[in-house]
C-alpha positions in Angstrom: 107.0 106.8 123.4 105.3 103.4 122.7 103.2 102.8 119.8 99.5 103.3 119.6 97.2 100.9 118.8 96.4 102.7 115.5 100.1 102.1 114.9 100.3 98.7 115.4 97.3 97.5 113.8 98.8 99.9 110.7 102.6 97.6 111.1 100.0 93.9 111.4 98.0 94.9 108.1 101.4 95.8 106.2 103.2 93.2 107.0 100.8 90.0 107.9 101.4 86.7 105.8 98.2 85.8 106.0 95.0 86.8 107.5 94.4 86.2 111.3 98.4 86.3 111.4 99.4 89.2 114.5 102.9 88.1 116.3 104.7 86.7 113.1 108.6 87.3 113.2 108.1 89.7 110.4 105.3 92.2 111.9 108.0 91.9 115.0 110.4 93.0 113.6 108.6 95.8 112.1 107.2 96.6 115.4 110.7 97.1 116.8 111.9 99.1 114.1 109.4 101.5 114.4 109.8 102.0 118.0 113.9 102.0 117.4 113.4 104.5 114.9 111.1 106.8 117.9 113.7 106.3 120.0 116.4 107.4 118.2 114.8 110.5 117.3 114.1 111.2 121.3 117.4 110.6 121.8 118.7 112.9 119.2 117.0 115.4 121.5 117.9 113.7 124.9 121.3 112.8 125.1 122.0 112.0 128.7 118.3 109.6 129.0 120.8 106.7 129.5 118.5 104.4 130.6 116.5 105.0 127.1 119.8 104.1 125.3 119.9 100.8 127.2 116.1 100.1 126.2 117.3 101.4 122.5 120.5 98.7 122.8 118.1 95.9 123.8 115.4 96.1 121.0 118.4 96.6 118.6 120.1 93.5 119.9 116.4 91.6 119.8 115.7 92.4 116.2 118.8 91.4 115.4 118.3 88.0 117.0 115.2 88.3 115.0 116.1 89.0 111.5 119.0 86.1 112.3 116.0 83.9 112.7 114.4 85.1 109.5 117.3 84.8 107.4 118.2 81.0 108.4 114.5 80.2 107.7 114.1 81.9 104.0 116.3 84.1 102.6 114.0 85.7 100.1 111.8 86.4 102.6 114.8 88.0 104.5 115.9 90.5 101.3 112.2 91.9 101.2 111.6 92.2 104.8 115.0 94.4 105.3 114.4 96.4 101.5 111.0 96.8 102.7 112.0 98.5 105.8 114.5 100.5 104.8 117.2 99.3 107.2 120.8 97.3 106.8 122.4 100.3 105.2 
């Protein structure tokens, strides 16, 4: 259910700003949608794992508070992350 390490390091080199750069709000936020995006899919499956759906609730709730913070900082930088994740409708 949680990402690999192959997986992550994949979401850091993606999405770093610049070279030693692992926790930025950006590979986060990518982070999170990739583990939103297993979830879903297990819940598609499972549809009574409430306590999943909780877990799922909370990350959506945190990215959200993350992408917030993204969007106040730089806008442009906002518009790319979202159009490069495929998210926000």
């Amino acid at each position: 259910m949680s990402l690999t390490q192959e997986q992550k390091q994949e979401i850091i080199t993606e999405h770093q700003v610049h070279e030693t750069d692992t926790g930025s709000p950006e590979i986060q936020v990518a982070m999170l949608t990739k583990r939103i995006n297993q979830l879903s899919a297990h819940l598609k499956q499972n549809k009574k794992d409430y306590s999943s759906t909780r877990g799922l609730l909370k990350m959506i709730g945190h990215r959200k508070r993350m992408l917030a913070y993204i969007r106040n900082k730089d806008n442009d930088k906002y518009r790319a992350l979202i159009q490069r994740l495929g998210i926000r409708g």
